[in-house]
C-alpha positions as CSV (number, residue, x, y, z in Angstrom):
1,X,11.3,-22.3,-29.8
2,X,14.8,-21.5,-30.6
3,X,16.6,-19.1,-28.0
4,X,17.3,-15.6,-29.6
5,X,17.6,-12.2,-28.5
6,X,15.0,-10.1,-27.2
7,X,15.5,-6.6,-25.8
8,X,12.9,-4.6,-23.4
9,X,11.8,-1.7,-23.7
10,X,10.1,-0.3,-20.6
11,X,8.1,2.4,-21.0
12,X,6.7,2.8,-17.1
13,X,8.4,6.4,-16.8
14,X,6.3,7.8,-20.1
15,X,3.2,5.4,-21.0
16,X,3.3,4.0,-17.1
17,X,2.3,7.3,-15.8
18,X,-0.8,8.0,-18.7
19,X,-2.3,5.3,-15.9
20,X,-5.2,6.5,-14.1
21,X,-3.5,6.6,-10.1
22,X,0.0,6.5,-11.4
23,X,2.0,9.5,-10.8
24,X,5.5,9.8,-10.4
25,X,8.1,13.1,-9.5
26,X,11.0,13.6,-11.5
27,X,12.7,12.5,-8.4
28,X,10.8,9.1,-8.7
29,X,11.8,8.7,-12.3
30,X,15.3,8.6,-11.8
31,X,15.0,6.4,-8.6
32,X,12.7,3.8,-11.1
33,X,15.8,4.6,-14.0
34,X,18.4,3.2,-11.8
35,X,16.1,0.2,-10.2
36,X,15.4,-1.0,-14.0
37,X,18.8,-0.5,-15.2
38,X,20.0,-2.5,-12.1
39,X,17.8,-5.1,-13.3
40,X,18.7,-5.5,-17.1
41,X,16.4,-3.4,-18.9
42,X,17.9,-2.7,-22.3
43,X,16.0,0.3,-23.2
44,X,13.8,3.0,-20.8
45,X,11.7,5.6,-21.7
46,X,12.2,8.4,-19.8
47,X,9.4,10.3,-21.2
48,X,8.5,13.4,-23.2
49,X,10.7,16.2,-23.4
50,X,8.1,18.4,-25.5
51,X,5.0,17.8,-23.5
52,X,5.6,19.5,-19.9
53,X,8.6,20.6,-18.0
54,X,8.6,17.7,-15.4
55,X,10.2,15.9,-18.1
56,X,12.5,18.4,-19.3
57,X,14.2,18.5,-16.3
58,X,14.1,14.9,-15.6
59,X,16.3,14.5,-19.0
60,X,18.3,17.3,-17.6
61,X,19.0,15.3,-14.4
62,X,19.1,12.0,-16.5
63,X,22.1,13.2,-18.0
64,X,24.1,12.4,-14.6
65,X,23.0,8.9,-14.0
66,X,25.6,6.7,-14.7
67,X,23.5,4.0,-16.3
68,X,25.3,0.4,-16.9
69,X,23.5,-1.7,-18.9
70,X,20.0,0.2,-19.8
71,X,19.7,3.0,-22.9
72,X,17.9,5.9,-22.4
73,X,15.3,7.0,-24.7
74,X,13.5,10.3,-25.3
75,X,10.0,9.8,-26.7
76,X,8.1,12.5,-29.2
77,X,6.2,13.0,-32.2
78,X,7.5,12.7,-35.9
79,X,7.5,16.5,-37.3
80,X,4.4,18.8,-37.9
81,X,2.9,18.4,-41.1
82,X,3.8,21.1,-43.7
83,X,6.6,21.7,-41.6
84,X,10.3,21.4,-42.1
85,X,12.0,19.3,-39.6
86,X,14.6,21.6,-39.0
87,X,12.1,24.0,-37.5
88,X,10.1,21.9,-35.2
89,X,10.2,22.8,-31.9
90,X,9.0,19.1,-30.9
91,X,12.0,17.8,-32.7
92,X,14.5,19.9,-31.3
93,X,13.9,19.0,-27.7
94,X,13.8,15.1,-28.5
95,X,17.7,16.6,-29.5
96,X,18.2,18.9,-27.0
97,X,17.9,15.6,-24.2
98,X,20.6,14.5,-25.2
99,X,19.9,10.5,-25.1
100,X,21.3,8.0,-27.1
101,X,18.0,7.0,-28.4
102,X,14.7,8.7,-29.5
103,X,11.7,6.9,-30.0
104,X,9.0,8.9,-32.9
105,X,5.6,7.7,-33.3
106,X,3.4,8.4,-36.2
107,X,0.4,7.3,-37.4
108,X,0.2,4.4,-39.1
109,X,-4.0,4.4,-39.9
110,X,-5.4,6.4,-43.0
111,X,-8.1,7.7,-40.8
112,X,-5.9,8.9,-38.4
113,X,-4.1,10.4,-41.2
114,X,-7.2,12.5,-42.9
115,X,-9.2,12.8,-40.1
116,X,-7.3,13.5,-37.3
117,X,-3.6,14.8,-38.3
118,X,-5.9,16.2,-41.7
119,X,-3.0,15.8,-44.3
120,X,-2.5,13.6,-46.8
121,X,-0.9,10.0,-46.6
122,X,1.8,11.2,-49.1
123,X,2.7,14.0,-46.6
124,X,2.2,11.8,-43.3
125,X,4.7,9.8,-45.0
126,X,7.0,12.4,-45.4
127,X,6.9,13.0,-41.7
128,X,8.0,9.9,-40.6
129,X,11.3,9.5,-42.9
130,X,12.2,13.1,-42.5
131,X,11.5,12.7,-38.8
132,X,13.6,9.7,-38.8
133,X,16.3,10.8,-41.0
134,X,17.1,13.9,-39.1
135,X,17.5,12.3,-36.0
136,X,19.4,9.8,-37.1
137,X,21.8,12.1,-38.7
138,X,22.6,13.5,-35.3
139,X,23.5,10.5,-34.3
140,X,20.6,9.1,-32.4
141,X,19.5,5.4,-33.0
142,X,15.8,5.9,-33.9
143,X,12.8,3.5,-32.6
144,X,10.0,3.6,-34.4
145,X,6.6,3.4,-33.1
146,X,4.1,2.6,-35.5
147,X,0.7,4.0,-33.7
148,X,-2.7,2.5,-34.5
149,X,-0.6,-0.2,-36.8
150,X,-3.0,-3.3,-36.3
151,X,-6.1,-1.1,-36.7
152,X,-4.9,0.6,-39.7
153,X,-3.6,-2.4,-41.4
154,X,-6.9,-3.9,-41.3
155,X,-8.1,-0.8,-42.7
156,X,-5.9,-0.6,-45.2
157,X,-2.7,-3.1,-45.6
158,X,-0.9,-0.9,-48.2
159,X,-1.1,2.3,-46.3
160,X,-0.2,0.8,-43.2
161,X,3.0,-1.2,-44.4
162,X,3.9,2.0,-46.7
163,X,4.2,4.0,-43.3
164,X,6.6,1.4,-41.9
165,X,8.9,1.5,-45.4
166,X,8.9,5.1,-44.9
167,X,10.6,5.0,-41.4
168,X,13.0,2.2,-42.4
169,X,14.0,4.1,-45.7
170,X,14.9,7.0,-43.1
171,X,17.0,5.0,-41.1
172,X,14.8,4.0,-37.9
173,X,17.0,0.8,-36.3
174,X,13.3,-1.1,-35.0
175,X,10.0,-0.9,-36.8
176,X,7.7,-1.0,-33.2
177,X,3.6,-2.2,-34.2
178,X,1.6,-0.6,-31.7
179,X,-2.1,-2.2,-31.2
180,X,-2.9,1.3,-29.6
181,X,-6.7,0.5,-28.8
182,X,-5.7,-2.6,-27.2
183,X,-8.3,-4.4,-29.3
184,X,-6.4,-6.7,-31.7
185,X,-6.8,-10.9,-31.2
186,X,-3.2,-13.3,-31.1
187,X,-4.3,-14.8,-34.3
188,X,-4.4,-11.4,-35.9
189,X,-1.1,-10.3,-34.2
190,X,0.7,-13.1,-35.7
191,X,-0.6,-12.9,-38.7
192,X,0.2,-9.0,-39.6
193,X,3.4,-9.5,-38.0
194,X,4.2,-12.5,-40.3
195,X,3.0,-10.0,-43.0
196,X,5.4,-7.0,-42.1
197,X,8.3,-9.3,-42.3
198,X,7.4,-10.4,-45.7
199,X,7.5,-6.9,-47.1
200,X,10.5,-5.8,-45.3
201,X,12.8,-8.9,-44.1
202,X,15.4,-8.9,-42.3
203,X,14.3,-5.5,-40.5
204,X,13.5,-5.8,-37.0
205,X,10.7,-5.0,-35.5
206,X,8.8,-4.6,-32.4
207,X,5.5,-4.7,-30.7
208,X,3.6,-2.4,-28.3
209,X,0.0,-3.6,-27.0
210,X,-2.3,-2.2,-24.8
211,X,-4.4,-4.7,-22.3
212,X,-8.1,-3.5,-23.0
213,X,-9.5,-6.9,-23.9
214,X,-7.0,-8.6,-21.4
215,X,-4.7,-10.0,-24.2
216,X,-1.7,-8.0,-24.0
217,X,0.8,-10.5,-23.0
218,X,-0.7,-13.1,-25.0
219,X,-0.1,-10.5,-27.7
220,X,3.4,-9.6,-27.3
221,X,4.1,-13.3,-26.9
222,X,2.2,-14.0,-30.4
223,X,4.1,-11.3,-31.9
224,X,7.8,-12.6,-31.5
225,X,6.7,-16.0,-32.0
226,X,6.2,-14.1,-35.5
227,X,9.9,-12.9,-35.4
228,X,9.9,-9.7,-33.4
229,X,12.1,-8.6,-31.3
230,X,11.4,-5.8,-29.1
231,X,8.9,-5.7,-26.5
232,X,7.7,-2.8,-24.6
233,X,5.7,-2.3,-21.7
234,X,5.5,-1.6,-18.2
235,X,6.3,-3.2,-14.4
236,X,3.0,-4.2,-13.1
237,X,1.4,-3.1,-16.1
238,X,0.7,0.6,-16.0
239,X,-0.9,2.5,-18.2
240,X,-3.5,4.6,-19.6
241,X,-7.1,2.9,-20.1
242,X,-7.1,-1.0,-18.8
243,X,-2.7,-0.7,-18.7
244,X,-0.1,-1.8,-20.8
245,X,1.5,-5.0,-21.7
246,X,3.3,-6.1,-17.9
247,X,6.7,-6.5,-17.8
248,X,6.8,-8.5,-14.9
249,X,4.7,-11.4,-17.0
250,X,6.3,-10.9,-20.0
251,X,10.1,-11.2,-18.2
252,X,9.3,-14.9,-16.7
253,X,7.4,-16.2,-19.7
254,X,10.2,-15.7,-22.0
255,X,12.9,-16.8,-19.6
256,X,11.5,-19.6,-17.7
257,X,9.0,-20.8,-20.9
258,X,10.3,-19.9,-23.8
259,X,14.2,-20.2,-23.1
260,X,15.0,-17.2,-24.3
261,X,17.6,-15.4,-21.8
262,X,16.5,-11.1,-21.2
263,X,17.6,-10.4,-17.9
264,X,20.6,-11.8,-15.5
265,X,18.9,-12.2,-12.5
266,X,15.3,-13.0,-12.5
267,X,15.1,-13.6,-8.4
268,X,14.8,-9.5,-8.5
269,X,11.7,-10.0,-10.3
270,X,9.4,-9.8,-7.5
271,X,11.0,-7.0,-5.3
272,X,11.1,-4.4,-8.5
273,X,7.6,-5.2,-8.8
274,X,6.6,-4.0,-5.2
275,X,9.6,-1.3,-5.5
276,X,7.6,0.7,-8.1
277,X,4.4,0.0,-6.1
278,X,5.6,1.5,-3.4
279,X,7.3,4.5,-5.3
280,X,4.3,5.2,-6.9
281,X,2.2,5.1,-3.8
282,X,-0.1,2.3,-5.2
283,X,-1.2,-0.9,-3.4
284,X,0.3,-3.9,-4.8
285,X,-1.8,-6.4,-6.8
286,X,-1.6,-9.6,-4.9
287,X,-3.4,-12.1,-7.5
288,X,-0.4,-10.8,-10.2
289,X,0.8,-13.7,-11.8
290,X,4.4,-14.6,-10.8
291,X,4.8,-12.2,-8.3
292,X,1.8,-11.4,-6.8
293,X,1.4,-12.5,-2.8
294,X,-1.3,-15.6,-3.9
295,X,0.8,-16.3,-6.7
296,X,1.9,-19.5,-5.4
297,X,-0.1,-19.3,-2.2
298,X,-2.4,-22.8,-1.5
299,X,-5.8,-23.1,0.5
300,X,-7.8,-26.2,-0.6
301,X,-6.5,-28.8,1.4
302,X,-5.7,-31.5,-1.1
303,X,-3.6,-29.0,-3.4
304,X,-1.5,-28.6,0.2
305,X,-0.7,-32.3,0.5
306,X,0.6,-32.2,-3.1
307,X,2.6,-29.4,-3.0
308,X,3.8,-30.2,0.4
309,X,5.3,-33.4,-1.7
310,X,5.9,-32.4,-5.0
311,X,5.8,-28.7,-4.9
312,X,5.3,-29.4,-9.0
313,X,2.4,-30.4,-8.8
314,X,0.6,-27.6,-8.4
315,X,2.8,-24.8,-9.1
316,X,3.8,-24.3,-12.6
317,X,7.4,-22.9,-12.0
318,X,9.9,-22.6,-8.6
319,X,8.7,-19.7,-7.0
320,X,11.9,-18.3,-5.6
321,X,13.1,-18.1,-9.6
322,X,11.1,-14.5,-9.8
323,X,11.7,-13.5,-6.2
324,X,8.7,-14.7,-4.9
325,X,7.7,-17.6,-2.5
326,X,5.0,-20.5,-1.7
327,X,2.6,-19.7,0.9
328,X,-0.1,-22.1,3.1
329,X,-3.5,-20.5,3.6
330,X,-5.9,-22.0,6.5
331,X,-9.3,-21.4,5.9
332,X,-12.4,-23.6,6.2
333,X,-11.0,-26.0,3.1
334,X,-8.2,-26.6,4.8
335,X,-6.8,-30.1,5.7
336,X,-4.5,-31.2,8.4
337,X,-1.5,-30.6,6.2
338,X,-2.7,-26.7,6.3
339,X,-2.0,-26.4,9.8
340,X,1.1,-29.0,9.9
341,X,2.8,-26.8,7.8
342,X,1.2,-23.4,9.7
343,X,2.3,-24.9,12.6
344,X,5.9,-25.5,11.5
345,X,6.7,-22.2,9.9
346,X,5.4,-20.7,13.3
347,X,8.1,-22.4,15.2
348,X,4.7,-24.3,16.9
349,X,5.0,-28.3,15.5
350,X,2.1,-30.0,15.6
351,X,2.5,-33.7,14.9
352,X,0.1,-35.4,12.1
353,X,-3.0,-37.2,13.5
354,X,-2.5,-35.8,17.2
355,X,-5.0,-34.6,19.1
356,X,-3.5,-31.0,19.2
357,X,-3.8,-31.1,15.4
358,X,-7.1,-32.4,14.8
359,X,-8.6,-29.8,17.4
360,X,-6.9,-27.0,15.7
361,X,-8.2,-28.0,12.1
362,X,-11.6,-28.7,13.9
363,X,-11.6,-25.2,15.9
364,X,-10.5,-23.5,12.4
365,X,-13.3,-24.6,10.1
366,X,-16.1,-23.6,13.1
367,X,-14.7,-20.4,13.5
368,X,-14.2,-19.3,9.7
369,X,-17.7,-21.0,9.0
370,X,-19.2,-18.2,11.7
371,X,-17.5,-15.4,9.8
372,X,-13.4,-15.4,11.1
373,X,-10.6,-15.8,8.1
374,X,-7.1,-16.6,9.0
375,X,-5.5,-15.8,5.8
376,X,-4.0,-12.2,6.9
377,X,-4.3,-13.3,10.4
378,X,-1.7,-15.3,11.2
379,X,-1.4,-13.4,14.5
380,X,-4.5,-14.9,15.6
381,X,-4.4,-18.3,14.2
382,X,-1.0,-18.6,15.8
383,X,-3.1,-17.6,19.6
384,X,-5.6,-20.5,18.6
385,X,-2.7,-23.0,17.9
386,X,-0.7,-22.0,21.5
387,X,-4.3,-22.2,23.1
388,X,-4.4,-26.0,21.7
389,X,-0.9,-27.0,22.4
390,X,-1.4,-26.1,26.5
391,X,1.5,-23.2,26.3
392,X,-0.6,-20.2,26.2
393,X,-1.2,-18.2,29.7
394,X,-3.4,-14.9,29.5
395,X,-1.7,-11.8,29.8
396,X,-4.8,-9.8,31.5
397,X,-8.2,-10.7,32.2
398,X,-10.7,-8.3,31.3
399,X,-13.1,-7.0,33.6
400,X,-15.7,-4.6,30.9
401,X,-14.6,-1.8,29.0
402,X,-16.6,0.6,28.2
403,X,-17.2,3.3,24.9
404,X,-19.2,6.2,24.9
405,X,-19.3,9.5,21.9
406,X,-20.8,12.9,22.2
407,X,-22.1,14.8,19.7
408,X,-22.8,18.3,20.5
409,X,-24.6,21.2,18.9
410,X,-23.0,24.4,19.5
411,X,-19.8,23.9,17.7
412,X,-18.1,22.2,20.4
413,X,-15.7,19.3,18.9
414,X,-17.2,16.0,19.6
415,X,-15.9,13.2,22.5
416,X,-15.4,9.9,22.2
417,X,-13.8,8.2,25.3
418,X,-13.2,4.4,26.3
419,X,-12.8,2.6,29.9
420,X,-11.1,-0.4,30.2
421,X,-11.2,-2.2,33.7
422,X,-9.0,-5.3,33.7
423,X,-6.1,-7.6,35.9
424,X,-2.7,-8.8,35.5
425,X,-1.9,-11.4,38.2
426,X,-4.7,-10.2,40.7
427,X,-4.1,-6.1,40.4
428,X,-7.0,-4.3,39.0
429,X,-6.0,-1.6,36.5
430,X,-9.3,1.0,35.6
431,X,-8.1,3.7,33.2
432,X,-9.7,6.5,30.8
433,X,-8.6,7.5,27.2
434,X,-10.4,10.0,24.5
435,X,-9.3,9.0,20.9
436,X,-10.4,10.4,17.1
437,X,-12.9,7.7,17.7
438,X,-14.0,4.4,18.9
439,X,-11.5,2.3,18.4
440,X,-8.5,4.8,19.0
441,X,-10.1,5.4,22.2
442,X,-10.3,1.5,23.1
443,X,-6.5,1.4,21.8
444,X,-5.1,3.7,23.6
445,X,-7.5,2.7,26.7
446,X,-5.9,-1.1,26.6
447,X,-2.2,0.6,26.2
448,X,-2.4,2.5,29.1
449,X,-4.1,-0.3,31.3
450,X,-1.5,-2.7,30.3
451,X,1.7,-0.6,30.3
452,X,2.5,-0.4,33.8
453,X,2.5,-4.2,33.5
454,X,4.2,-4.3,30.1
455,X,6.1,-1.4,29.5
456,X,7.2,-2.6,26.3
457,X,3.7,-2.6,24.5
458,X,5.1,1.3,24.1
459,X,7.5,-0.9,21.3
460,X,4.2,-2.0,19.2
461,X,1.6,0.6,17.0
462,X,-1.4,-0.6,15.0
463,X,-0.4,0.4,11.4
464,X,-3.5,-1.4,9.7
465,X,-7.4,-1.6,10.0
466,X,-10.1,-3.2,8.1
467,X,-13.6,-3.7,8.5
468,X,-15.8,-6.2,6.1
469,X,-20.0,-6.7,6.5
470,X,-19.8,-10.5,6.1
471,X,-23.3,-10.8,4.9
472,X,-25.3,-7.3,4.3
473,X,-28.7,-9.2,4.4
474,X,-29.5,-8.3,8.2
475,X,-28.2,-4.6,7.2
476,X,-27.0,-2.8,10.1
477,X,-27.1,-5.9,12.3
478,X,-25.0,-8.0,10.4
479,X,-21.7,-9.7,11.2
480,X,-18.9,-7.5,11.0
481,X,-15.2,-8.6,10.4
482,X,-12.4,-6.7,11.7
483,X,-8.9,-7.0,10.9
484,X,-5.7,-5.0,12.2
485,X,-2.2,-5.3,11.6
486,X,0.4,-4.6,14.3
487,X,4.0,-3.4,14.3
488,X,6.8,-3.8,16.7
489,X,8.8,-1.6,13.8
490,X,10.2,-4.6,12.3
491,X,7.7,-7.6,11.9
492,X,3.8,-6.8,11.2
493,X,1.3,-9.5,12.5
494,X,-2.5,-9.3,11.5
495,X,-5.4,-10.4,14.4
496,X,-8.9,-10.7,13.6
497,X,-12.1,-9.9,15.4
498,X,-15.8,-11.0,14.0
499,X,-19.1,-9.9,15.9
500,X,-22.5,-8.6,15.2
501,X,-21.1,-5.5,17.4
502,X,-18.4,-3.6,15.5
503,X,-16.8,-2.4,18.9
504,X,-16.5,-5.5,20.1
505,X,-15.1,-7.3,16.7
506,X,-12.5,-4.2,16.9
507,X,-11.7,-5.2,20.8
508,X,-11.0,-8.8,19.7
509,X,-8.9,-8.3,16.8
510,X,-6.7,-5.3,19.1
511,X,-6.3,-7.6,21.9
512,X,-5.2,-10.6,19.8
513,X,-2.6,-7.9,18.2
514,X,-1.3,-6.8,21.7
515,X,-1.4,-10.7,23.4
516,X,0.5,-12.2,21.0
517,X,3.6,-9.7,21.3
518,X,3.4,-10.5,25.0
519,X,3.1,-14.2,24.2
520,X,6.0,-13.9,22.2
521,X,8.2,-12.4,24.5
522,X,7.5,-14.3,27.5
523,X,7.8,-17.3,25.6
């Protein structure tokens, strides 16, 4: 395809936060406003100034940032019907914002028209050029979204092209084509798109999908293969219903696929992406194309050989190109170049075809086929290797522990308390500790055995823990995984524990987290 420009709209800050779990402050906004416009957004929807006074005052504050390479955009409604635009409310605060650009929508479906505004289609008409025209004539360039357009053409084609001659006529600088519902097909995409710019060339125009039956990359894609030239969407996708069309796919396809140049540097892909996760409070989706944590991650053992010689061969672009990075998994179907290249990136070498390395793969496969994983546990796969290579020395040996909880019935808060009897170099350490529960109690039971021994297990905290029922046919006797992830404040290592005892799969996976700090620094 022949390189030409594209612009983004992103529409996170307005449409983003119609998402079901996606909620942002004003203060967020503006943090998001600067992140996008550090990464070469062209246009950003801050939201709606008419519909709640979070947004007023984030246009108020907006009006400080000092923006280099992004537009800001106010988004609203064209005018009331049998209503001058001079007197709409709705309009005036799309003014009152004060951003260089205003984005209207109006509907572009006769049944939206009749039934739902209930006017006629010569006065919904009427709306969108005066809406247009007035805005423009205050000097704001004027994106038009054409709501419900795909449905609507297929409804009726004259109506829904009239609407878009309308805007044009009033001076709107991008005709947008919003599949609203999220339910239009590529071929269809393409194919109204192709007709739009036969009955208005040389106009530009945009699309706007919605991801309800998965396809709203492949429609935006479709649609400037048919000559548009604005996309919007969201990072990561946001939206209401099933989301809108993601950014962080769209970005990557264009540039690394289709040649066409959008943003100056793409490596910042992957860290926005997890930036408005983490703004927004939401857990990052790890199987996200491009720059998801799997995204270029590897497991079955043959696909690790390859990429371990041609990287190519199984990964369809350079992973560090959007930010992101190629990852080993060792599981059950790994090979031995699994845990070669585990090994390595763990400062621990194993060489190919030695014992050490055989044993590993061998002790892998029994454990994860009675219930352990290693993929987020590369705290305790890296215990297994050191136990292998002959350099691992335990830092206690446990004598029992001990968990008991009270329940009482006169109001009295309940107990739960842990012992934890064990020895460090011949010297027996018994200690006591209540917790919010089980395994708080065991935690804080271990910490206090070992810290006369270790004082700097007071540097460490468990910041993560998971439990799984590997297989729920024996009910409440089945196998239980546990996993925990521990901090020394700057790295984060997950352990795991798997037992038909929940207790004792927590104990495992807690002491792994501890023992390996200690392994680490008196290695």
């Amino acid at each position: 395809m022949t390189a030409k420009s594209i612009f983004l709209y992103d529409t996170t800050l307005r449409d983003g936060t119609q998402g079901e779990g996606f909620q942002l402050s004003g203060l967020d906004k503006l943090r998001i406003a600067e992140r996008l416009d550090d990464f070469g957004v062209h246009y950003i929807e801050g939201g709606w100034p008419g519909s709640n006074p979070k947004d007023i005052e984030f246009f108020q504050a907006a009006k400080k940032l000092n923006l280099k390479h992004a537009k800001l955009a106010a988004f609203g409604s064209t005018r009331r019907a049998d209503t001058a635009v001079e007197n709409d409310p709705q309009v005036q605060l799309l003014l009152d914002a004060e951003t260089p650009v205003v984005t209207i929508f109006g509907k572009s479906w006769e049944m939206q028209v009749t039934e739902v505004l209930r006017t006629t289609v010569e006065e919904n008409r009427a709306m969108i050029h005066d809406t247009v025209a007035h805005l423009v004539k205050h000097g704001r360039e004027v994106i038009y979204d054409a709501e419900h357009f795909f449905d609507g053409y297929k409804d009726s084609p004259t109506h829904a092209l009239d609407t878009l001659v309308a805007a044009a006529e009033g001076g709107a600088s991008c005709l947008v084509l919003c599949d609203t519902n999220g339910g239009t097909l590529p071929s269809e995409i393409m194919k109204i798109c192709l007709a739009v710019t036969a009955r208005l060339p040389g106009t530009p125009i945009g699309i706007h999908t919605h991801n309800d039956s998965e396809l709203a990359v492949a429609n935006a894609m479709a649609a400037v293969a048919a000559g548009a030239i604005q996309i919007q969407g969201t990072i990561n996708g946001y939206g209401e219903r099933t989301g809108n069309c993601n950014l962080t796919s769209v970005i990557p396809i264009l540039q690394l696929k289709m040649g066409i140049p959008v943003v100056p540097h793409l490596g910042k892909l992957r860290d926005l992406s997890y930036y408005v996760d983490e703004v927004s409070n939401n857990p990052h989706f790890a199987r996200a194309p491009f720059v998801g944590r799997t995204a270029f991650a590897h497991k079955g053992g043959m696909h690790v050989n390859a990429v371990q010689k041609i990287a190519r061969s199984y990964e369809h672009i350079e992973p560090t190109s959007v930010g992101n990075e190629q990852t080993i998994l060792v599981s059950e179907l790994s090979g031995q170049a699994n845990i070669l290249i585990k090994a390595d990136e763990l400062g621990l070498p194993l060489e190919k075809g030695s014992p050490q390395a055989m044993a590993v793969l061998k002790r892998v496969k029994e454990l994860e086929n009675s219930g352990y994983s290693y993929e987020a546990a590369g705290g305790s796969l890296e215990l297994l290797i050191r136990r292998e290579l002959g350099n691992y020395k335990p830092s206690f040996v446990l004598n029992e522990y001990h968990t008991s909880f009270r329940q009482y019935s006169d109001g009295h808060p309940p107990v739960c308390e842990a012992t934890v009897k064990l020895s460090v170099d011949g010297t027996t350490e018994l200690v006591i500790a209540a917790g919010r529960g089980v395994v708080n109690s065991l935690d804080l039971a271990l910490r206090k055995a070992l810290l006369p021994f270790y004082p700097e297990i007071s540097e460490i905290s468990l910041v993560d823990y998971k439990v799984r029922i590997i297989e729920g046919h024996d009910a409440t006797a089945s196998k239980t995984r546990v996993l925990v992830v521990t901090s020394d404040g700057h790295n984060d290592w997950g352990t795991v524990g798997v037992s038909e005892n929940i207790i004792e799969a927590s104990w495992l996976a807690l002491v792994d987290g501890i023992d390996l700090f200690l392994q680490r620094r008196n290695a």
